[in-house]
C-alpha positions as CSV (number, residue, x, y, z in Angstrom):
1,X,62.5,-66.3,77.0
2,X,62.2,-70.1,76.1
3,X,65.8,-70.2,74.1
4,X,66.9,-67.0,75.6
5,X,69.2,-66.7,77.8
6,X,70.3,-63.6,80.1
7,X,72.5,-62.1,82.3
8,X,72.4,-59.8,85.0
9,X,75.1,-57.0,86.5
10,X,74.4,-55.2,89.0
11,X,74.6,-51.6,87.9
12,X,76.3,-48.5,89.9
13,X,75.2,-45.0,88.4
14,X,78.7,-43.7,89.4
15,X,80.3,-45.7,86.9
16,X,80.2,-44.4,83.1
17,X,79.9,-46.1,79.8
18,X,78.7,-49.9,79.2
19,X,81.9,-51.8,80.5
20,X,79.4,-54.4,81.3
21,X,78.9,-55.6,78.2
22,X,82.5,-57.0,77.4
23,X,83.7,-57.8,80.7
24,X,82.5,-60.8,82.8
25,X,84.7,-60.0,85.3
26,X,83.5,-56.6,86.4
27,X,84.7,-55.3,89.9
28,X,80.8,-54.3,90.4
29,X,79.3,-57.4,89.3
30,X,77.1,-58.9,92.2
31,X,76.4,-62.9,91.5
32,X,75.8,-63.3,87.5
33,X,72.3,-64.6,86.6
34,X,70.5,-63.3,89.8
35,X,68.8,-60.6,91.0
36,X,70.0,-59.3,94.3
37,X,68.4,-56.1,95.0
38,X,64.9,-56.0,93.3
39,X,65.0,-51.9,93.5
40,X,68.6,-51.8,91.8
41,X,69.2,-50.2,89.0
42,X,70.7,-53.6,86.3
43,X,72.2,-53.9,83.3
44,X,70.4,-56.9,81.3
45,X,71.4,-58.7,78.2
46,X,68.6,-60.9,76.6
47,X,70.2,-62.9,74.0
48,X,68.9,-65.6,71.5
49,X,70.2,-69.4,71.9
50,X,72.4,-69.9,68.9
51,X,72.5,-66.7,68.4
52,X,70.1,-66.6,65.7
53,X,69.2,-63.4,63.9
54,X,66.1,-63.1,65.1
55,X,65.7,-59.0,65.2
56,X,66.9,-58.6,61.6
57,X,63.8,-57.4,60.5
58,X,61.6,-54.5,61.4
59,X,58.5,-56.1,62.3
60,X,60.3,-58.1,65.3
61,X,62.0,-55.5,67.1
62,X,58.8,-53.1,66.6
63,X,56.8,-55.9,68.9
64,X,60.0,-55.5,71.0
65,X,59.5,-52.1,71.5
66,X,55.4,-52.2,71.7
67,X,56.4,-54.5,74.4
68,X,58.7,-52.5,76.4
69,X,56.5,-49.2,76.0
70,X,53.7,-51.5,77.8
71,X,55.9,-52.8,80.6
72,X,56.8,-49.0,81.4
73,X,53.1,-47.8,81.5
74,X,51.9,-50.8,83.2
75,X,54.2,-53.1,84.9
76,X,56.3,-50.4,86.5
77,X,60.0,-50.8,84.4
78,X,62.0,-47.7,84.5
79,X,64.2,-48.0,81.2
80,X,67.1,-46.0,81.1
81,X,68.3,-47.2,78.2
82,X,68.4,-49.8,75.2
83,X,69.9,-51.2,72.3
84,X,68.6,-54.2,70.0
85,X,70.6,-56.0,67.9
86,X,70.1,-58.6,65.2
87,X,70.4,-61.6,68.0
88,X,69.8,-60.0,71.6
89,X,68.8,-57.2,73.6
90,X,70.7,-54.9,76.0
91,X,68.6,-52.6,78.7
92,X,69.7,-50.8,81.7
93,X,66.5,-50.6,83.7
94,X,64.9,-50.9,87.6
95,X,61.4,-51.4,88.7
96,X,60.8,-49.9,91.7
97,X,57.5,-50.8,92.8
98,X,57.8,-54.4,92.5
99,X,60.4,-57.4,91.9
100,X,62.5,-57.2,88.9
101,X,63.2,-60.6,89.0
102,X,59.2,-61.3,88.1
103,X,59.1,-58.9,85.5
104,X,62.4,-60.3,83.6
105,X,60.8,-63.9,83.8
106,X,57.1,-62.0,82.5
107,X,58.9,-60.2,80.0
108,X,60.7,-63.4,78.3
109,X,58.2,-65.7,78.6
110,X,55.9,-63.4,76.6
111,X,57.9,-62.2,74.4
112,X,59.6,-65.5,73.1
113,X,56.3,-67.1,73.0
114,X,54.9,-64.1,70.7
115,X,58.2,-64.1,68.9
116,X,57.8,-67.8,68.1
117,X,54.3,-67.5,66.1
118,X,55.3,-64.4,64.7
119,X,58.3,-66.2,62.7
120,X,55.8,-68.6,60.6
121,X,53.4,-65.7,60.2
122,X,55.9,-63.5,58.4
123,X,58.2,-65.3,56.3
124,X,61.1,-63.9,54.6
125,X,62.1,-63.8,51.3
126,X,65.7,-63.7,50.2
127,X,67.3,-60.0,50.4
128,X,64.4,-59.2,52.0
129,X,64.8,-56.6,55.5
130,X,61.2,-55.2,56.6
């Protein structure tokens, strides 16, 4: 996503629980920020520059969600698993039947772009969540 930034780990099935996620220094961890095997099975964090709380309301991470649901019918994502939260997005995913690499570069390009003229078009008033 423009002013979103990820990282990649490299993902073994053998290993249980979401270590990944607080450790840079994983003993699994390929190279950080690239793809190495497009069939592997990855870890993904999709976070917000500045960390702004962009998925604090409803609306937002419903087009999240539409948006995932649509790359697993149609662009081939197998998601394993997924967690937003109010400033970026965990997955563990694969796509098998093409290069993951493609669809993370799809995936943020559209959804920042959607994100960004969504903002305007739903402004929030104060103490306001949905």
């Amino acid at each position: 996503m423009s002013g979103v930034t990820t990282s990649y780990y490299q993902y073994n099935p053998r290993i249980v629980g979401m270590y990944f996620a607080t450790c840079r220094k994983h003993p699994f961890m390929v190279e950080p920020y690239q793809v190495s095997d497009q069939e592997m099975l990855y870890f993904l964090t999709f976070q917000v520059v500045g960390w702004a709380d962009v998925f604090n309301r409803k609306v937002y991470w419903d087009f999240v969600l539409e948006n995932l649901t649509y790359c697993r019918s149609e662009k081939g994502l197998y998601l394993y698993g997924y967690v937003i939260i109010c400033n970026h997005i965990h997955l563990v995913g694969q796509q098998i039947a093409g290069k993951l690499s493609d669809w993370i570069r799809d995936f943020k390009k559209f959804t920042s772009k959607k994100l960004l003229k969504m903002i305007p078009e739903n402004p929030q008033k104060a103490g306001e969540n949905g």
